[in-house]
N, C-alpha and C positions, 0 to 999 in steps of 0.2 A: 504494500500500500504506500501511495507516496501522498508528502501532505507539502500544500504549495499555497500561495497568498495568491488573489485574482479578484479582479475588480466585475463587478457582474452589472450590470444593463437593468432596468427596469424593463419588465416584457411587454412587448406589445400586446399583448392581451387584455393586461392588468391596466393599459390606460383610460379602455374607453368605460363609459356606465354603463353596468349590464342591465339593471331593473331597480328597482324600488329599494331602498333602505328597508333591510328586515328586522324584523325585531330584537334588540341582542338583551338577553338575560344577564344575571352575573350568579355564579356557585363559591359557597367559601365552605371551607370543610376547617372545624375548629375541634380543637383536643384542650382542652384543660386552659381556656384563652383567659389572657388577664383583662381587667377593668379596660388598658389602655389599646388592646387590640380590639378590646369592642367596640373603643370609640374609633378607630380609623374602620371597624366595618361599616358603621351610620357613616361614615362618610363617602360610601360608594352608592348609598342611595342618592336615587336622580329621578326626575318625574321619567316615564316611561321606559323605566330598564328595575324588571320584577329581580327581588332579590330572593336567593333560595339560602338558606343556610344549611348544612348537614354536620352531626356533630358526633364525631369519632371517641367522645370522654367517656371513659366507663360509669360516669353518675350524672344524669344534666339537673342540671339546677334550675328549680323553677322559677328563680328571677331573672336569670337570664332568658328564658323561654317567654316570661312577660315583655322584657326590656323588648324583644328581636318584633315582638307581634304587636307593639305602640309604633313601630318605623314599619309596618307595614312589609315583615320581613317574616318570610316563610320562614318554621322550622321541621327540618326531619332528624330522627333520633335513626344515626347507625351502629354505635357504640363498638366502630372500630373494627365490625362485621367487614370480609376484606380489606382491610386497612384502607388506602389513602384512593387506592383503586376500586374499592367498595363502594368510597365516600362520592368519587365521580358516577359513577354508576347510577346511585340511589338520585345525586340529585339531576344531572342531564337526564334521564326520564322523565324525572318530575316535570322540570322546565319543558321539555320537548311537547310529550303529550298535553302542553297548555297552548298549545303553538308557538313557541318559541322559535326562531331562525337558525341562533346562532347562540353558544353561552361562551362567556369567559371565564376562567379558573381560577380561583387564587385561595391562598391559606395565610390564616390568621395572621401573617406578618408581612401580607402583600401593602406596598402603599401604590398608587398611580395619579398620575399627576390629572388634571382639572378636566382634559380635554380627552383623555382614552378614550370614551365612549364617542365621542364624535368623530374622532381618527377612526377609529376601529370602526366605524358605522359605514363613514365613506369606505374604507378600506372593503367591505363586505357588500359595498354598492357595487364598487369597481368591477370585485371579483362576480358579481350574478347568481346566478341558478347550478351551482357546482359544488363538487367536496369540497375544502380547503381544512387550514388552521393557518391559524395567522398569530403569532408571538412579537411583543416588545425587544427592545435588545434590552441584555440583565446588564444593569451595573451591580459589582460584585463591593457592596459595602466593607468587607473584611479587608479585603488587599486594596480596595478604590480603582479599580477599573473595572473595564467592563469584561466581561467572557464572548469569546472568540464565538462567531457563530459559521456553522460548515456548512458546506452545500458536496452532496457525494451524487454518485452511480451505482454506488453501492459494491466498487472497487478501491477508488481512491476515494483523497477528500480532500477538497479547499478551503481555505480561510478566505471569509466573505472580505472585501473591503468595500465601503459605499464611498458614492460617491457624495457631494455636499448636496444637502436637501434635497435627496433620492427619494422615490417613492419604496412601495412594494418590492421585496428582494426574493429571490426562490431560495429556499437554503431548503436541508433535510431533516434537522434534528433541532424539539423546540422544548423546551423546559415548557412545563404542565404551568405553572406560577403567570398567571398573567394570559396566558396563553387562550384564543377563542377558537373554537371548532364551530364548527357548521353544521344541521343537523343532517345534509346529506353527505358527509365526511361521516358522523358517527353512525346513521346507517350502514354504510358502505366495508366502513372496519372494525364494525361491532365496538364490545364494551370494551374497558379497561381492564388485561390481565388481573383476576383478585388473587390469582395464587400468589404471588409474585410481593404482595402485601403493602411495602413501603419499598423505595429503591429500583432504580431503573425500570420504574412503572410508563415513565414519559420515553425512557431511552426503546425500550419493544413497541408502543406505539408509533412512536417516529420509523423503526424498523420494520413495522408493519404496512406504513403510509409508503415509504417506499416501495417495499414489492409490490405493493397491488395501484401503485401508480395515482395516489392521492397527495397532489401538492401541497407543501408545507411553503409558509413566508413568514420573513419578520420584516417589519413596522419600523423604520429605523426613525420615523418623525415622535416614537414611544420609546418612554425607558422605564423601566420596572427597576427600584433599587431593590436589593434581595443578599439573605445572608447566605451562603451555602456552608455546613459547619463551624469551627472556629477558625478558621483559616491564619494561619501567622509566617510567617516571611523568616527566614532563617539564611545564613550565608555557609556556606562551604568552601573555602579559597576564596576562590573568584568566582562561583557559580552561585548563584542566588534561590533557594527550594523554596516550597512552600510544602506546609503540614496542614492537613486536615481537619486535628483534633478529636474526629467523633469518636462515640463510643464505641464497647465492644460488639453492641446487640445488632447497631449500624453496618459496624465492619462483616458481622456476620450477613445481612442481608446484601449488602453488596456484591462482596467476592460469589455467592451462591448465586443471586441472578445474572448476572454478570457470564456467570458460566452456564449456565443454564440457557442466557440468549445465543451464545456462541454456538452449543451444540443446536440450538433449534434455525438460526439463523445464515449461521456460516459458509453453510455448502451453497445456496443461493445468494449472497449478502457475504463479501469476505471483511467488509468493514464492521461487523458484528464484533471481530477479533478484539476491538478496541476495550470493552467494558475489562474483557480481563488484562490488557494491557496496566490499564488504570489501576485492576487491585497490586499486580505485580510493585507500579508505582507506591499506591499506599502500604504494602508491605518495608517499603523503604522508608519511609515518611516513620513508622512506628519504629524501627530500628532504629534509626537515628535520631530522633527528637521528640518521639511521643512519653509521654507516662502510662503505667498498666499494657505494658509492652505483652504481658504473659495471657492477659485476656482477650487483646485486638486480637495476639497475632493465633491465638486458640478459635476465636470467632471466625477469621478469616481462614484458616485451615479445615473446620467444621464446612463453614459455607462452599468451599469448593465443591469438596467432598456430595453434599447434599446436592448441589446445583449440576452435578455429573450423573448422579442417581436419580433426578425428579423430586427429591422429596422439597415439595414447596409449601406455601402457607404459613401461618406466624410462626413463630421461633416456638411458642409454649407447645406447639402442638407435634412440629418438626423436632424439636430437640428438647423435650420438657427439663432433664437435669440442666443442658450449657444453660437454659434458660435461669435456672433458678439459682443458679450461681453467679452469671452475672447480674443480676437484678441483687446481689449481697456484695456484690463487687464494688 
């Protein structure tokens, strides 16, 4: 696989209006959210964009369930039922079968700036009567840039460059955060893998949009600020890494689906390779500069293991012991 920087075109496709602004939804899937993540969800209400909430906590709290139903803010209780993959699941039905067009993703800690909805509305004009998803670029608040967005064939892969005040960009791979699908996109590639639970749940759907030939873009006129773990910067000589941070339970769901998409992806899709590439990477990241070195790198060794045999679904149920020792960990 070779990976090269390449300045990509707005398509002619993407410039003319296809039909009607459809209606775009929004989905936020919340686990155990605090006071102040509640107040930037009221902040994504907007007169004609229904909000759905679904809530991953294993106990909801009935003030909260008041507070969501005064903003005129749907709630559904999944309690973590397929984990983050469930959580999209439960609520794109909900939104869809109300006629929904199009929904946007985001979790508890998404912010976006004033105008999304209207970016994203024209963006979904543009695009017409067709599959798509359409994702913001992430700025990566940990390290303060943004993350590289790819565009493949599902051999090699590019690093996007835009050009200044670009529209619409094709790339292949779009973090679920921010990100809007269309309802004949989630016709077309079905639900969200639930086995798979948390962790490269967005990276098998982007791998799936490719084989079956449903275009992904990102929005470069939108930015999504977004944490991804604890991320920190470390030097080595002259070579500058960066570390993760996450836990063990994380690194177990990683290295596991990760390898997991490989075997299922690879023989058609050789850039599938990639997910394990990255554990390989965070195995190094923990040897060299993580804490609880003995529980990542147990998690990670489990998770291969399992992601080679099938055995998927939350860690309690796939590995009830590693489970219950790192939850003591």
């Amino acid at each position: 696989m070779t990976i090269m920087s390449e300045t990509i075109s707005s398509p002619a496709s993407v410039t003319a209006a296809g039909s009607a602004a459809p209606l775009i939804g929004a989905l936020v899937v919340l686990y155990r959210p605090t006071p102040q993540q509640l107040t930037h969800l009221f902040e994504l209400c907007q007169p004609g964009v229904p909000v759905v909430v679904v809530d991953n906590s294993p106990v909801a709290a009935a003030s909260m369930v008041n507070g969501l139903a005064t903003h005129g803010i749907a709630y559904l209780r999944n309690a973590n039922r397929g984990g983050i993959a469930g959580a999209y699941n439960r609520g794109l039905t909900h939104l869809f079968e109300r006629g929904v067009g199009a929904v946007a993703l985001f979790d508890q800690d998404s912010r976006v700036s004033a105008d999304y909805f209207r970016v994203m509305r024209e963006s979904c004009t543009a695009l017409g009567a067709r599959p798509y998803a359409i994702g913001p670029r992430i700025y990566d608040e940990n390290i303060r840039r943004f993350l590289p967005q790819m565009y493949s064939n599902g051999f090699s892969i590019r690093t996007l460059i835009f050009d200044a005040g670009a529209s619409l960009q094709p790339c292949s791979f779009l973090l679920s955060s921010g990100c809007v699908i269309s309802r004949l996109a989630y016709e077309r590639l079905g639900a969200f893998a639930e086995p798979l639970f948390i962790d490269h749940v967005d990276t098998e759907y982007s791998l799936r949009a490719l084989l079956r030939g449903v275009p992904f873009y990102v929005e470069p006129r939108l930015i999504l600020s977004h944490r991804i773990g604890e991320k920190r910067q470390h030097r080595l000589g002259p070579i500058r890494l960066t570390s993760m941070n996450h836990p063990a339970f994380r690194r177990y769901y990683m290295a596991r689906n990760g390898m997991h998409l490989c075997l299922q992806y690879v023989p058609s899709l050789p850039v599938a390779l990639i997910p394990n590439l990255i554990t390989l990477m965070q195995v190094c990241q923990v040897l060299l500069f993580e804490s609880g070195k003995l529980a990542k790198l147990s998690g990670i060794a489990c998770g291969i293991v399992d992601g080679m045999l099938g055995r998927l679904g939350p860690l309690e149920a796939a590995r009830p012991r590693l489970a219950a020792r790192l939850a003591r960990d």
